[in-house]
C-alpha positions as CSV (number, residue, x, y, z in Angstrom):
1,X,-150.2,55.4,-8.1
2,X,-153.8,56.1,-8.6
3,X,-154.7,60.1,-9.9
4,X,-158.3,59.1,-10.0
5,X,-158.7,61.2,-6.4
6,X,-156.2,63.6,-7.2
7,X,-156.8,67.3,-8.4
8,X,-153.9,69.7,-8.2
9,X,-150.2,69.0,-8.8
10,X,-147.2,70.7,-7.5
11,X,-143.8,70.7,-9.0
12,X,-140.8,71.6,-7.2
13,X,-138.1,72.1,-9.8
14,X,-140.5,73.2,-12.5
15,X,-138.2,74.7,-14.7
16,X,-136.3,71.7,-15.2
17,X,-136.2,70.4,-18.9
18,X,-137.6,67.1,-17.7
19,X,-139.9,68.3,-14.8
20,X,-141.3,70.9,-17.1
21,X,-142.5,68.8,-20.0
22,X,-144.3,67.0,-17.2
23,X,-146.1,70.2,-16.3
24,X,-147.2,70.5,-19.9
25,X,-148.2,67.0,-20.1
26,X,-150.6,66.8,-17.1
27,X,-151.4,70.6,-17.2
28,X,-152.9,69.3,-21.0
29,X,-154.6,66.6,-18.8
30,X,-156.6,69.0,-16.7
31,X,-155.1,68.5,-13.6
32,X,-154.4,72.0,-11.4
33,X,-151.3,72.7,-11.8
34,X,-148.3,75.3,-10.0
35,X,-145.1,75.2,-9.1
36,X,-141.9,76.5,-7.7
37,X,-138.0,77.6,-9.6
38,X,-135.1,78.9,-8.4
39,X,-135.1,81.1,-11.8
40,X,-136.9,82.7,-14.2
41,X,-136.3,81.4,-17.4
42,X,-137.5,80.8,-21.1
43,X,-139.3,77.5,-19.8
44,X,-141.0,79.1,-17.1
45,X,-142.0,82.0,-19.5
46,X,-143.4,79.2,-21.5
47,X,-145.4,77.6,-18.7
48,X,-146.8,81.2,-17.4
49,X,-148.3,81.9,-20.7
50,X,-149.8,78.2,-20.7
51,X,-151.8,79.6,-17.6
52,X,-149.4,77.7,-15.2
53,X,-148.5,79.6,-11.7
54,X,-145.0,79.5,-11.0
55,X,-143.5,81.1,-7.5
56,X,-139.6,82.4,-7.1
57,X,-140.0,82.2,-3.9
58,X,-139.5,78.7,-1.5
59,X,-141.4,79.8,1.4
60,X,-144.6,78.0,1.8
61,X,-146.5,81.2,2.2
62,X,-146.7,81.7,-1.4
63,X,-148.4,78.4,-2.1
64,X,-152.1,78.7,-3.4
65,X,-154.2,76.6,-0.6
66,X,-155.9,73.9,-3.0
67,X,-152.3,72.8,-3.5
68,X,-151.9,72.5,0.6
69,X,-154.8,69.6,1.1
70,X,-152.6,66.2,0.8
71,X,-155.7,64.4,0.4
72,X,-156.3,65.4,-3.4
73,X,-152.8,66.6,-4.5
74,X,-149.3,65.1,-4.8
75,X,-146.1,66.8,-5.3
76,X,-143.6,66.2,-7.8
77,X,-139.9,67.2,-7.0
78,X,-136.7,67.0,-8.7
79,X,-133.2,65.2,-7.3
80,X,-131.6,68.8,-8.0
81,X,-133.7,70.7,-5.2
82,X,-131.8,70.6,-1.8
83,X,-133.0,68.3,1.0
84,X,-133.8,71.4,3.1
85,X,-135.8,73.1,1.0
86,X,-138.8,75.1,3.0
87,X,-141.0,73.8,0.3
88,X,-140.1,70.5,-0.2
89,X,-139.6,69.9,3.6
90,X,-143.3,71.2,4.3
91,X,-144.5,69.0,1.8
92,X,-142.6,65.9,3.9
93,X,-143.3,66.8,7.5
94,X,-147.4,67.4,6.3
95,X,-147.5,64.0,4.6
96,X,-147.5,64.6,1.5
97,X,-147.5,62.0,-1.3
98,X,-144.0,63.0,-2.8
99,X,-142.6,61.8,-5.9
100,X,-139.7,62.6,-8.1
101,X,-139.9,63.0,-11.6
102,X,-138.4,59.3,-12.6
103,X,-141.2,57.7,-10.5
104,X,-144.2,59.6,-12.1
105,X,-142.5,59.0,-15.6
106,X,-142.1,55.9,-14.8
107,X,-146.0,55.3,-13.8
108,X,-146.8,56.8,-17.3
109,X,-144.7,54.2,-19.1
110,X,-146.3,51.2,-17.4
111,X,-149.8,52.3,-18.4
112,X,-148.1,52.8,-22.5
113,X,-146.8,51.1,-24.9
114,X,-143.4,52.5,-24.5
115,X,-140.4,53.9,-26.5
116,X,-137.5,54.1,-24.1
117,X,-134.5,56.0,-25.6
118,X,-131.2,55.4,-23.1
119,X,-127.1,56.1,-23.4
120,X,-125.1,58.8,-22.2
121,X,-125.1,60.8,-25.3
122,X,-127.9,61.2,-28.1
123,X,-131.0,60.8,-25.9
124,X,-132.2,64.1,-26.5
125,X,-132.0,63.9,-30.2
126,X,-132.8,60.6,-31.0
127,X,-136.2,60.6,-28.9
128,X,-137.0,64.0,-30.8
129,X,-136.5,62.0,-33.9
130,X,-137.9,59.1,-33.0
131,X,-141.3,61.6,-31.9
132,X,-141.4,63.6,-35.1
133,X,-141.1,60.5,-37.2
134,X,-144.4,59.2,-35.1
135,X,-146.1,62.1,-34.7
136,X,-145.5,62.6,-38.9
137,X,-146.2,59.3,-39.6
138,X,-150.0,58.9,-37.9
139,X,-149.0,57.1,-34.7
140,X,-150.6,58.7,-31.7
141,X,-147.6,58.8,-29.3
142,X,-147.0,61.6,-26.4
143,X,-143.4,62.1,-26.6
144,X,-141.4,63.6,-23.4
145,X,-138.4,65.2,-24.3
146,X,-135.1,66.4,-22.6
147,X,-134.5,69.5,-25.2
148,X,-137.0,72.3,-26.9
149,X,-137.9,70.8,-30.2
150,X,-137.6,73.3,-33.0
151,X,-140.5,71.6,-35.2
152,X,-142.7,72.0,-31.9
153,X,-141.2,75.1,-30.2
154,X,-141.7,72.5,-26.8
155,X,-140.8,69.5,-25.0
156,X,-143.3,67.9,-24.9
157,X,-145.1,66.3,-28.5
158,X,-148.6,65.6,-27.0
159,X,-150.4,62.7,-28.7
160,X,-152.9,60.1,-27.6
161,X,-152.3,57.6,-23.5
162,X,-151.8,54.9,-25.1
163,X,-148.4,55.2,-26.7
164,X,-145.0,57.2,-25.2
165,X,-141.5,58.0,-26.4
166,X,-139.1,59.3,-23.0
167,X,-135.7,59.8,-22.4
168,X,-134.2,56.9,-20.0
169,X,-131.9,58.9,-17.8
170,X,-129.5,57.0,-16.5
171,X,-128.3,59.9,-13.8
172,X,-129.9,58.6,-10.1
173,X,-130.2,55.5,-11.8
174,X,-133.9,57.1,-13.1
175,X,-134.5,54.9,-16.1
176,X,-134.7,51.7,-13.5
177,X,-138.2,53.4,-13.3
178,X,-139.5,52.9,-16.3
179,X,-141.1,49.9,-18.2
180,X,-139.8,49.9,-21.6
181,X,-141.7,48.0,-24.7
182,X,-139.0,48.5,-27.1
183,X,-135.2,50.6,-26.5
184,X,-132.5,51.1,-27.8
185,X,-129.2,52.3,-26.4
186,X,-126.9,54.6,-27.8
187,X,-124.0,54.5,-25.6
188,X,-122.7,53.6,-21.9
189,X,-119.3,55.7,-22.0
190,X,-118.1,56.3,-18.4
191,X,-120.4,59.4,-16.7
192,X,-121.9,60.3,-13.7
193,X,-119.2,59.2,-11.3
194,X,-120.5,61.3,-8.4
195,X,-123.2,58.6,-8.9
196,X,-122.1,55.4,-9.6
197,X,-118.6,55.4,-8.3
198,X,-117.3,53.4,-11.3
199,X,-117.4,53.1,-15.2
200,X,-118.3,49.5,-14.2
201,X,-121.2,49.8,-12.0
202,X,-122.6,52.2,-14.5
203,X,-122.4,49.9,-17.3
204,X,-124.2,47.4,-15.0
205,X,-126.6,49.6,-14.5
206,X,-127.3,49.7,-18.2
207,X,-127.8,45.6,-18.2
208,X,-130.6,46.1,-15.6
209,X,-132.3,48.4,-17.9
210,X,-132.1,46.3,-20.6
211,X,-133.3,43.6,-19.1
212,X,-136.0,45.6,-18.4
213,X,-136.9,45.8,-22.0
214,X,-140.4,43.7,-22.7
215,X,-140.4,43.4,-26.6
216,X,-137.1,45.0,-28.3
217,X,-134.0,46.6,-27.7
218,X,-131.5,47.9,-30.6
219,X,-128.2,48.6,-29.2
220,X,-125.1,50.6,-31.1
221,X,-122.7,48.1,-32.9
222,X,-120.2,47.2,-30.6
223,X,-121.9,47.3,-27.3
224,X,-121.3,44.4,-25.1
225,X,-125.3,44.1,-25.0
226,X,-127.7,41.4,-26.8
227,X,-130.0,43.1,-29.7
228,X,-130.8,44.7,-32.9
229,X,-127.6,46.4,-33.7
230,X,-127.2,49.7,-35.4
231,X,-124.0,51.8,-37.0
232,X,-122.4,53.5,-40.3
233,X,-121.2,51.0,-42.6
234,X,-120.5,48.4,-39.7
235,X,-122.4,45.5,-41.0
236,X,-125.0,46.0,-38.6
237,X,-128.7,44.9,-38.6
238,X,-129.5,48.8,-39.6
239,X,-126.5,49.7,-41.3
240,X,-125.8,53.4,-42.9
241,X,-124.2,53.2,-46.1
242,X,-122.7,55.7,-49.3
243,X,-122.8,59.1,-46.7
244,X,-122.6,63.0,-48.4
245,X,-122.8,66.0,-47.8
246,X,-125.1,68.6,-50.0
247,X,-125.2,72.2,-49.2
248,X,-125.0,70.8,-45.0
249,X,-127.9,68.3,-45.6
250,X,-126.6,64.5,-44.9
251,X,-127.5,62.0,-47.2
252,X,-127.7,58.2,-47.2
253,X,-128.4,55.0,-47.4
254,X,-130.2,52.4,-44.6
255,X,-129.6,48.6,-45.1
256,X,-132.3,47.1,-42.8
257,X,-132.4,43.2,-42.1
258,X,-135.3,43.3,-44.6
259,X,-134.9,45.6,-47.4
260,X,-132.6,48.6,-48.4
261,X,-134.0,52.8,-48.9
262,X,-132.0,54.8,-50.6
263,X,-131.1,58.9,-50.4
264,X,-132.5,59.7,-46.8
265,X,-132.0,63.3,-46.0
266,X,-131.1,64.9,-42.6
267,X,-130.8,68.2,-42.0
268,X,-128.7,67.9,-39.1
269,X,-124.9,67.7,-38.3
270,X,-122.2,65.3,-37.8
271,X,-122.0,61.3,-38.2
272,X,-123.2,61.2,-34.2
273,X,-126.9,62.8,-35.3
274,X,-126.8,60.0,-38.4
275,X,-126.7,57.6,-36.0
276,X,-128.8,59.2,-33.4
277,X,-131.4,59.3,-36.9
278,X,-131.2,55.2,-37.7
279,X,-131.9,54.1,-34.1
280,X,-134.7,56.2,-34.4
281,X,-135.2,54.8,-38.1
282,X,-135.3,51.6,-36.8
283,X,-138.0,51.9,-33.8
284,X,-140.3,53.1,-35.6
285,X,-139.6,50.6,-38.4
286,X,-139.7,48.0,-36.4
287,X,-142.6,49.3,-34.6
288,X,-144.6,48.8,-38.3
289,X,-143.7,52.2,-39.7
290,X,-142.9,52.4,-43.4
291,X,-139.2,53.6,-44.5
292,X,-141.0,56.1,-47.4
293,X,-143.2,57.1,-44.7
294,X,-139.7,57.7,-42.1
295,X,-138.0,59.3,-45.0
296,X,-140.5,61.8,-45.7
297,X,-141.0,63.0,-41.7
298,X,-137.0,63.2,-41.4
299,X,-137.0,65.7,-44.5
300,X,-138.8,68.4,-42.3
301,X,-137.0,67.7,-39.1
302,X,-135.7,70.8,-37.7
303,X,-133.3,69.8,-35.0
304,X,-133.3,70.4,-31.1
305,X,-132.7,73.8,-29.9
306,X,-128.7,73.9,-28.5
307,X,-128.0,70.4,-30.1
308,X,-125.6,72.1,-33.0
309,X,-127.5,74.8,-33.6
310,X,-126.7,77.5,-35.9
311,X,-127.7,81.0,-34.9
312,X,-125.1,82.3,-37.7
313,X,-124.7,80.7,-41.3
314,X,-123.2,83.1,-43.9
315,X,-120.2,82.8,-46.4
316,X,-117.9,85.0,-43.7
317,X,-119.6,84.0,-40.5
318,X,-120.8,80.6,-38.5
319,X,-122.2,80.7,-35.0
320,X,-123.2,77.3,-33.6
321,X,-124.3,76.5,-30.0
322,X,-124.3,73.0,-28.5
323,X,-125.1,71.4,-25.5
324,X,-122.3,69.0,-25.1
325,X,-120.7,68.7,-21.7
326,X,-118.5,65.4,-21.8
327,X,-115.1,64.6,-23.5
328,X,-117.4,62.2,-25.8
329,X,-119.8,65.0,-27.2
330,X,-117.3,67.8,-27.8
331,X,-115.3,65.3,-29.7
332,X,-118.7,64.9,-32.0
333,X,-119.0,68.6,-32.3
334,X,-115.6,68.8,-33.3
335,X,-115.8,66.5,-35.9
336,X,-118.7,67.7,-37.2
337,X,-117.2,70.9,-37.7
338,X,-114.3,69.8,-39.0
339,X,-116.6,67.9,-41.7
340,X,-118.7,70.8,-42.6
341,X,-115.7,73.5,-42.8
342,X,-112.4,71.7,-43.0
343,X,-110.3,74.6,-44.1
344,X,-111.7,76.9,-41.3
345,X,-110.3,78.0,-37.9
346,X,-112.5,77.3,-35.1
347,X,-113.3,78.9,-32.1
348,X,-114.5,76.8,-29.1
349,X,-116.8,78.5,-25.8
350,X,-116.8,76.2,-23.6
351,X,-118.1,76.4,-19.8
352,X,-117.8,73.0,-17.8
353,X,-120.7,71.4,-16.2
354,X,-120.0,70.0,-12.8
355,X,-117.0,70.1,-10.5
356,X,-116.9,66.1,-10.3
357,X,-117.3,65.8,-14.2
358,X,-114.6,68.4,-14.6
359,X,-112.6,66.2,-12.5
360,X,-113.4,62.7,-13.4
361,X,-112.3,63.4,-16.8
362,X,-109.7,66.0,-17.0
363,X,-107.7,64.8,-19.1
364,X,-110.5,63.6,-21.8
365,X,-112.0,67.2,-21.8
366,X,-108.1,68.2,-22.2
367,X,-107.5,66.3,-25.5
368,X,-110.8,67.2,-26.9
369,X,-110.9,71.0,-25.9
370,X,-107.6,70.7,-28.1
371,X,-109.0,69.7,-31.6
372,X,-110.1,73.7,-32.5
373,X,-107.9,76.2,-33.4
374,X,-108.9,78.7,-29.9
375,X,-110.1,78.2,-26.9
376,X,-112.1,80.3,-24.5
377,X,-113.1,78.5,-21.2
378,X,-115.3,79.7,-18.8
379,X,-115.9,79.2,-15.4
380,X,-117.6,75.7,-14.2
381,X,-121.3,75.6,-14.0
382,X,-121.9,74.6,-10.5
383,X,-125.6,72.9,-10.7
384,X,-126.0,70.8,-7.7
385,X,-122.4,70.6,-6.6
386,X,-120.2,72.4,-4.0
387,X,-116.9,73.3,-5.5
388,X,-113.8,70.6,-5.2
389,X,-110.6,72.2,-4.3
390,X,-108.2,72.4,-7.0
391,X,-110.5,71.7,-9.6
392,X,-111.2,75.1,-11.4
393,X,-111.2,76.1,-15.0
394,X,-107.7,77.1,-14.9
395,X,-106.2,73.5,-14.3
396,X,-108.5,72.1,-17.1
397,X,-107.2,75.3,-19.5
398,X,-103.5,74.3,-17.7
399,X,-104.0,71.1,-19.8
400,X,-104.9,71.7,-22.9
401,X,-102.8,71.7,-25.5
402,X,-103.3,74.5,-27.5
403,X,-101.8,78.3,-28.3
404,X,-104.5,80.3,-28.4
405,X,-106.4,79.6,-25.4
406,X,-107.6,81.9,-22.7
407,X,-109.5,81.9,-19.3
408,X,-113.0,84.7,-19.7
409,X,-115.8,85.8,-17.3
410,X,-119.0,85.8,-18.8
411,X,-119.3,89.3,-18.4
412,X,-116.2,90.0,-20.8
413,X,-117.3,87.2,-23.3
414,X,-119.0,89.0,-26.0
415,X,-116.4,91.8,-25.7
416,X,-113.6,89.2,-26.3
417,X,-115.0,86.9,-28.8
418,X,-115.8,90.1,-31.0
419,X,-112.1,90.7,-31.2
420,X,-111.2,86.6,-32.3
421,X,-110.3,86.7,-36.3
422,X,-112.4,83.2,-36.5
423,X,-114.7,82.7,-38.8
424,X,-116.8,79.5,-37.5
425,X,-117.1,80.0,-33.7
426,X,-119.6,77.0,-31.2
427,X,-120.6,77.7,-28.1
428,X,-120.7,74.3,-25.7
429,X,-121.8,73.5,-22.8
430,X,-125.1,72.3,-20.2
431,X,-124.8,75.3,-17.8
432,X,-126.3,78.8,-18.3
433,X,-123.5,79.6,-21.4
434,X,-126.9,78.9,-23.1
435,X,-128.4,82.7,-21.8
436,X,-125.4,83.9,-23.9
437,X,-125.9,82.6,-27.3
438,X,-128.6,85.6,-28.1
439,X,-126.4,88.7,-27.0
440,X,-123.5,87.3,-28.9
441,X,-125.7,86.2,-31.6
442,X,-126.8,90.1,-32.0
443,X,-123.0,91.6,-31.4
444,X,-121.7,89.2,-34.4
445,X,-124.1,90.3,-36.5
446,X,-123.7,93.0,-36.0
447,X,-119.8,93.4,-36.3
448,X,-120.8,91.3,-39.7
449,X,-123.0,94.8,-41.3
């Protein structure tokens, strides 16, 4: 894809964590750019005040005219955006140059040296790490991210062309896309069934993207995949070792294949984010970065807005809101919990993403819904599915084993959770249980005076 001729860019979907990063990055490039959402949101808040147009509306009327003439713009759509869309389906019929966001990520990484960051849990974080320690440590890398950074208030770390960290997606088989330098890969636990079919064909999919990889891949210890591994006191190539906990900051060793530093500290929570920290450790290691130097940029790392956040931390009173939406994550957060306040009840929020994920993995989300204390379930976040008959919040909730457990509305949320005797309460989920965090945030604190 040549953008030597082109001048405006139109993004269908711009709200989107990915497709919006994008925005920034090209909108930083000098290229014209607009788009359309289905909502009005923080990110599209962000984008307006960047200068950015965005439209709530689908119809084509709305759409500035430079952004109409196919011979000097392209359009940039996401796999979320229905196939009938009066945008999108202008765009087609006119003959448009159309691309979705994995292509046009995927033409960035070919002209980079590129850090690929892939697995079905941990992407997010580790490629946040991975582009603070870079960014900290002098190398000149743009980093596209799949969360809102806290150090950077964006998702997007804008360096230099030469040099990119990105998140490689595995949903819609995406990170086939891209041309990764050096990756590593995290995880391949069974996801996205509405995509690949099977937990085998996904895991295949993984091989291809490895063998993708030009220069280096580290893999977690115990994968069935050829590389560097990585783990907690595993005996891998980049091995954690002596892990504690002071005041909520994690502290440890790394054994590399080369040398040994000593009292890293990571102000984040849960085993899961230590190892989400040495893949990240060892890229940019391996890549020629010094560990002093990686220790240093991990001691002001600030974390990933929704990845274990905590809007409340008092003696009496701990909010925390998470992102996790499979069986695998919760189990982190509840661990991570458990870690940090083992004497505690917990309360878990917890509004499923998907139909098919609710149903592909009832009986996972079951078992791990079941490690707090209470449960409040909301209803399942749609996103880009119809609803499955029979699978509803109810028959997950039907499943789990626990006393105090209880279906809610959204609308009744704060009002309920107000009333809970809990001291340590997380919020989880990918759908829009996120827009709640602040209003319950306020009403705790305020019970709290």
């Amino acid at each position: 894809m040549n953008l030597k001729n082109i001048h405006n860019i139109y993004f269908i979907g711009i709200g989107g964590i990915g497709m919006s990063a994008l925005a920034r990055y090209f909108h930083a490039s000098k290229f014209n750019v607009a788009g359309y959402d289905r909502v009005n949101s923080p990110i599209t808040h962000g984008l307006s005040q960047l200068g950015i147009p965005i439209f709530f509306d689908e119809h084509v009327e709305v759409i500035p005219n430079e952004f109409l003439n196919e011979e000097n713009s392209i359009v940039i759509y996401t796999p979320a955006v229905s196939i009938d869309h009066k945008q999108l389906t202008h765009f087609r019929n006119s003959n448009f140059n159309l691309f979705k966001r994995a292509e046009i990520l995927g033409e960035i990484t070919k002209n980079t040296f590129c850090f690929a960051v892939a697995g079905t849990h941990g992407k997010t974080t580790t490629s946040t790490i991975l582009g603070h320690i870079l960014k900290e440590t002098g190398v000149n890398a743009t980093s596209f991210l799949g969360g809102i950074s806290e150090n950077y208030n964006s998702n997007l770390i804008l360096g230099g062309d030469e040099i990119s960290v990105v998140e490689a997606d595995e949903f819609d088989r995406s990170f086939l896309q891209l041309s990764p330098n050096m990756a590593c890969i995290t995880s391949m636990d069974a996801d996205h069934l509405d995509i690949y079919g099977a937990s085998d064909v996904l895991e295949r999919s993984f091989n291809d993207f490895a063998a993708k990889v030009s220069d280096t891949l580290f893999v977690k210890k115990g994968l069935p995949l050829p590389g560097i591994t990585y783990g907690i006191e595993e005996g891998a190539d980049y091995d954690v070792q002596n892990i504690s906990i002071k005041n909520g900051t994690y502290i440890f060793d790394v054994k590399t294949p080369s040398e040994i530093i000593k009292n890293i500290e990571l102000n984040l929570s849960g085993r899961h984010n230590v190892l989400n920290t040495v893949v990240a450790l060892a890229m940019a290691n391996h890549y020629g970065v010094t560990l002093p130097a990686i220790a240093k940029a991990l001691k002001t790392f600030k974390g990933i807005k929704r990845r274990f956040n905590f809007k409340i931390k008092t003696d009496s009173l701990v909010l925390i809101d998470d992102y996790a939406h499979h069986p695998t994550e919760i189990n982190a957060v509840a661990e991570a919990v458990r870690e940090l306040y083992p004497t505690r009840k917990v309360l878990a929020i917890f509004q499923p993403h998907l139909f098919s994920r609710t149903q592909d993995f009832i009986d996972d989300f079951a078992h791990s819904l079941a490690k707090f204390d209470e449960l409040m379930l909301l209803d399942i976040y749609p996103a880009r599915e119809a609803p499955i008959e029979g699978v509803t919040s109810g028959w997950l909730l039907s499943k789990v084993n626990l006393t105090n457990k209880k279906l809610i509305k959204k609308a009744d949320l704060i009002n309920e959770v107000s009333k809970s005797k809990t001291t340590v309460i997380v919020m989880i989920g990918a759908g829009d249980i996120g827009e709640l965090v602040g209003p319950l945030t306020k009403k705790m604190l305020e019970k709290a005076q």
